[in-house]
N, C-alpha and C positions, 0 to 999 in steps of 0.2 A: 375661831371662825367655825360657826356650823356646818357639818360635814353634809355632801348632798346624797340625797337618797339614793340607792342604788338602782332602781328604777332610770329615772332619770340618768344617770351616767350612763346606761345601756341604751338610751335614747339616742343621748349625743353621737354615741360610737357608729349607733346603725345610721343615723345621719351625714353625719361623716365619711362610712364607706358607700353609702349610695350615692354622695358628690363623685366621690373618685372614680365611680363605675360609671357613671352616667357618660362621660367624656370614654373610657375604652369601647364602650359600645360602639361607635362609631368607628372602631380599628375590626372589628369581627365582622363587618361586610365583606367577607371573601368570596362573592359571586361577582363583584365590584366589575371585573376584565376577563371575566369568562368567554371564552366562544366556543359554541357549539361543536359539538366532533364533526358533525356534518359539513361544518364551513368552514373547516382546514385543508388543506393541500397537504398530504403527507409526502414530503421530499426522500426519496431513496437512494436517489443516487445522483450525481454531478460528475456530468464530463467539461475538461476546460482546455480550451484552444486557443491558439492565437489569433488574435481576428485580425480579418481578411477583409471583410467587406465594410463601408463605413455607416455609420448607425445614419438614420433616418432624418432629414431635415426636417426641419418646420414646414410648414406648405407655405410657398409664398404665391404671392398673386401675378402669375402666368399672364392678366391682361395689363399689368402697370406697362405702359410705353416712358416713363421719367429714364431720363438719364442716369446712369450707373455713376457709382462714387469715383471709378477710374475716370470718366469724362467729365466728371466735374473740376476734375486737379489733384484730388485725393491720393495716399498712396495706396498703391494696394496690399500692401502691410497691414492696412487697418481694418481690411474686410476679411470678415472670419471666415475659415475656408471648410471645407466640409468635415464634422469633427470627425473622428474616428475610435470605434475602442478599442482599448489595451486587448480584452479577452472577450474570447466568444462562450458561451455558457449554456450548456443545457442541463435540464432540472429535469431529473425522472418525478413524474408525482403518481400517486396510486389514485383509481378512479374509484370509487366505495363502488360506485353505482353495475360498474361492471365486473367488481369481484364478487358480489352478489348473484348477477344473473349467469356468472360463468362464461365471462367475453372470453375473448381472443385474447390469444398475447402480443400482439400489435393493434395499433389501432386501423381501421379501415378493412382487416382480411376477413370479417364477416359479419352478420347482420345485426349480432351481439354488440351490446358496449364494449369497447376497450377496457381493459383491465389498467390500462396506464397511459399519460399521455407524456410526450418529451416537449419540452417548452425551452429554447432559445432564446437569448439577450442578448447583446453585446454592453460595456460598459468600461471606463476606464479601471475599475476596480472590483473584487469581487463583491463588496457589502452596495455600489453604486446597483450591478445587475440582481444582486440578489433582491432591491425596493424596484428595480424598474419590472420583475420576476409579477408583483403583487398588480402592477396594471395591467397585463394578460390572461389572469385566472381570476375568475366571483369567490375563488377561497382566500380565507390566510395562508400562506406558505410557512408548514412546522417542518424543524428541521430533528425534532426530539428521536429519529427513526430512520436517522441518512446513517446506512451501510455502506456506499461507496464512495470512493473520489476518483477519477482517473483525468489524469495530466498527460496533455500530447507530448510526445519525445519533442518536437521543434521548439515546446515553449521550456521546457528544463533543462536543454541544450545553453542555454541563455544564463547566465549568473546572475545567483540570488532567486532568478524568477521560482523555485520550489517555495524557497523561504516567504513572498510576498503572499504565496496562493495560498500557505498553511496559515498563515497570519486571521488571514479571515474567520477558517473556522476554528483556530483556536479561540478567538476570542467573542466567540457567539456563543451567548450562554445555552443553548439549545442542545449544542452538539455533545455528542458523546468520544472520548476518548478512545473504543473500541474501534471505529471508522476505518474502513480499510483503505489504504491508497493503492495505485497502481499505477506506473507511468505506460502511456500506448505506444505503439511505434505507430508514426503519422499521424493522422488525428485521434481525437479522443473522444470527439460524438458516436462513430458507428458503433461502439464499444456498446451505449445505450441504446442502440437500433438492431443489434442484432436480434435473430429467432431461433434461440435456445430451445429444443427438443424436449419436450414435456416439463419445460417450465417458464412462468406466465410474464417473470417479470428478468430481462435482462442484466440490472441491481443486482437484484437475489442472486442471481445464476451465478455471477462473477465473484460476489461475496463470497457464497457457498465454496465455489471450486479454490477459494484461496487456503479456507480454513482447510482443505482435506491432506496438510501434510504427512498426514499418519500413513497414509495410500501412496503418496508416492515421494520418492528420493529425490526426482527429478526437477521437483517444486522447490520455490526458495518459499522460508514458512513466510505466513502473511505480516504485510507490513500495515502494522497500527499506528491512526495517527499519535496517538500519546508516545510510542518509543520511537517514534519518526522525529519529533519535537525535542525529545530527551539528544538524540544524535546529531539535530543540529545543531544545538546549545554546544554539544560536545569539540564541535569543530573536527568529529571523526570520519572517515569516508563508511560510506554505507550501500546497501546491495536494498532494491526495491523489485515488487512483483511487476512482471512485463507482461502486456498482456497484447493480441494480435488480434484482429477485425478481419477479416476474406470471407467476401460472399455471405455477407450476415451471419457467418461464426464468429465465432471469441473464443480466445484457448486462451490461457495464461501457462509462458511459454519462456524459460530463461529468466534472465536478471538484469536490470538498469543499475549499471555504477555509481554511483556520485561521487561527486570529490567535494569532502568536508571541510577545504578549506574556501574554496569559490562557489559552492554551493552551485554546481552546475553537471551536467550527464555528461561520462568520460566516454562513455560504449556500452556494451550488451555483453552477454554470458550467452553460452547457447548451452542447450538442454543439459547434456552431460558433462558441463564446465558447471553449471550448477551444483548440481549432486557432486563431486570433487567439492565445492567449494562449502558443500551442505558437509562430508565427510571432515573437512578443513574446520570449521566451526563446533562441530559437536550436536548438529540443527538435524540428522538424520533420526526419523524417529519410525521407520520403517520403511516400505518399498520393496523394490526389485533391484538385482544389482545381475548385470547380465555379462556374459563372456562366453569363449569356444573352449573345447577341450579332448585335443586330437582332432580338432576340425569341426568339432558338433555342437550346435547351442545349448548353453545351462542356463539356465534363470535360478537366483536363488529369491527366497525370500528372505528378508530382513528381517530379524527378531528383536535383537538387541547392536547397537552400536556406540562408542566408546572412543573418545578421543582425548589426549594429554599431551599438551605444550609445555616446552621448556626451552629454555637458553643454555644454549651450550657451551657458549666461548663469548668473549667481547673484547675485542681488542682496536684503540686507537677509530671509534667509531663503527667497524665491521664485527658487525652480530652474523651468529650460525644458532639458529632455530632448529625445532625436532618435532614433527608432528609424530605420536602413535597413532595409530586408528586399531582399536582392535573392533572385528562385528562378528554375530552369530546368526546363522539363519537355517533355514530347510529348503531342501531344493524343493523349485514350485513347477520346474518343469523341465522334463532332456526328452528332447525330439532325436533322441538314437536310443542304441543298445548299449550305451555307457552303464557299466555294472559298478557303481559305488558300492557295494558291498565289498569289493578290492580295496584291501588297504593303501597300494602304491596310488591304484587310481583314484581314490578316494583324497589324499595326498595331493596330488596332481591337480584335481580343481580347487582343491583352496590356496594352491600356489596362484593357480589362474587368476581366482577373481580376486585373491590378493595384489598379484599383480595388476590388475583391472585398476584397483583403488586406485595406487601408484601413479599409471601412467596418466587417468584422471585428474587425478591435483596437480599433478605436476605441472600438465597444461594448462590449468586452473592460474595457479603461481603466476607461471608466464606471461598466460596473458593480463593480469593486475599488474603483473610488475612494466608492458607494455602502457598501462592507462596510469600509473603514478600512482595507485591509491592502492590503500593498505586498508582493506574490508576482512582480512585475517583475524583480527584481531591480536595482532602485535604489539601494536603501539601500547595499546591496552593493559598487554601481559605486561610489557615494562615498566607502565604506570604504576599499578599496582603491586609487581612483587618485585621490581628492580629501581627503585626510585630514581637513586643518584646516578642511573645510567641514563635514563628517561631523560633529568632535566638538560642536560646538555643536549640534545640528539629531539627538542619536543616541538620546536621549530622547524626544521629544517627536515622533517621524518620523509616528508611525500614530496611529490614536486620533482622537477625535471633533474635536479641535482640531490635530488633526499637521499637519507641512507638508505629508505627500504630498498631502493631499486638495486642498491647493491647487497643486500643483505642475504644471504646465503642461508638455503630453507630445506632441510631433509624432510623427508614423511617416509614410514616404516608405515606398512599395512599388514596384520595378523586375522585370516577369517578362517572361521573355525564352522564347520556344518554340522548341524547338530542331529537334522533327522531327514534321513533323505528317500523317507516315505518308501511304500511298498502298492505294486498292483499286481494284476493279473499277467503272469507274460502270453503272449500274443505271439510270437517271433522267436525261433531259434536259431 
């Protein structure tokens, strides 16, 4: 058989590959579902409450005089009653129009655009309010840029309901894993109505003040939804950022408990139960750590802190734990004539604010071991460096009858001052 020219063979080939291109061309239309930047709603942040008031009827006709289904014989079982939603939702969205002309940070306080507007729903679920969310605003609603979440204390008092409300935005492709949560005491709208002092956007303000644990000790570090999602898979108890509404401020203030096995809010930490509990974890990454010394306040500063858990004993189910805490800092401040340049005195406060640590966690302990949940990280240390003690004791750890609550918790505190600064003296 005569062999074909080779010409011809480079014909067919390029024939060939221009059938097969002709059909992908039709896949490289990626303007296809474009929208405009303009015509998005950039979503920042979402507060979510338990609703109160019940979503809106139909309009019915105010002039029918017909008899009602009850007077016909009907039961009244079968006339639907006025629905109500699960949760009440607002959506922080950012205005372009008014961060451009440099609005207000509310809307309405001056002649400028708003820099953000808060939009409410109600809806049996979140992904229901989040499409009812797109019949209120001429934008799309993007969520590629939501910073915050904050959950009312009354609705995560409720079991599971954390679980239900993370569900949402885990599973919208939009959201980013970085998201910070916060649970509010009492509602969780003013949280996005506050007016935050030189800055524009409520969202931000609360974002911001979460990540700033390096400034203070007092913070519990910020709760992301991605290892928020990891802890409840875990069935662990866990500590979440708290955050407080008065008079159009917002502080984030203490720690909301969860108990990782009901998935529901045991109680609160107050400021310096945190910091013990931030001391407890190994979570201190600076701050102030404050105490008296012969009667006088010292503030030290934080430099370095350091903490190591161990099992000490285990017998017949009763563990004895060991916290160290060692920290280093420089004094930031003594409102007296305290001469640290004395060795004994010098001594003397790092007994104190060692002691400080101490009485800290302790009360810290306490009061966890009041709410049944082990946010220590206990369970944890068992899991992983003591197995075969774990699986017997992995059920029954929390809970009214758990070991924790009997479990028997030292903590040793070591603070060492490292530089305790030099001024001018003033005062003999």
């Amino acid at each position: 058989m005569p062999k074909q020219p080779v010409s011809r063979k480079n014909n067919l080939i390029r024939k060939a590959l221009l059938l097969l291109l002709i059909p992908l061309l039709c896949l490289l239309a990626g303007c296809w579902d474009r929208i405009e930047i303009e015509e998005r709603a950039f979503i920042i942040g979402v507060a979510i409450d338990k609703a109160e008031q019940p979503q809106e009827k139909e309009e019915e006709d105010e002039a029918s005089n017909e008899p009602s289904a009850v007077e016909e014989g009907q039961s009244s079982r079968n006339i639907p009653e006025t629905k109500r939603g699960r949760y009440s939702v607002t959506f922080q969205a950012v205005v372009p129009e008014g961060v451009r002309q440099g609005g207000s940070a509310k809307g309405g306080q001056s002649s400028s655009q708003a820099n953000y507007v808060n939009i409410s729903v109600q809806g049996d679920s979140l992904f229901s309010a989040s499409k009812s969310l797109a019949g209120k605003m001429s934008r799309t609603p993007y969520f590629q840029h939501l910073k915050l979440i904050v959950v009312s204390e009354e609705l995560v008092k409720e079991s599971n309901e954390l679980l239900r409300v993370m569900d949402f935005f885990l599973r919208e492709n939009q959201m980013r894993r970085s998201v910070n949560v916060m649970i509010s005491r009492s509602k969780a709208a003013p949280a996005l109505e506050s007016k935050p002092k030189g800055e524009n956007f409520p969202a931000l303000y609360l974002s911001n003040i979460a990540d700033s644990i390096q400034s203070s000790s007092w913070m519990l570090p910020e709760t992301r939804i991605g290892n928020l999602h990891e802890l409840q898979l875990s069935n662990h108890s866990y500590a979440v950022q708290y955050v407080k509404t008065e008079k159009n401020e917002s502080r984030v203030t203490g720690a909301a408990i969860m108990d990782g096995q009901k998935h529901e809010m045991k109680g609160t930490l107050t400021d310096e139960q945190t910091q013990g509990l931030n001391f407890l974890t190994g979570d201190v990454k600076g701050g102030v750590l404050e105490t008296t010394v012969k009667g006088e306040p010292l503030a030290l500063e934080i430099m370095h802190a350091y903490r190591d858990l161990r099992l000490l004993s285990s017998s017949r189910g009763h563990f004895t734990f060991q916290f160290r805490i060692e920290v280093e800092g420089a004094v930031g401040e003594i409102q007296s004539n305290l001469n640290l340049d004395k060795a004994k005195l010098l001594e003397e406060a790092e007994r104190a604010l060692s002691a400080k640590i101490m009485t800290t966690a302790k009360d810290t302990i306490r009061t966890l071991k009041g709410y049944r949940t082990d946010v220590l990280g206990l369970q944890q240390y068992l899991y992983e460096n003591h197995y075969n003690l774990w699986k017997p004791v992995s059920k029954d750890w929390e809970g009214a009858h758990g070991y924790f609550t009997d479990t028997e918790i030292q903590v040793h505190a070591d603070v060492k001052i490292r530089r305790i600064g030099n001024i001018i003296q003033s005062e003999k």
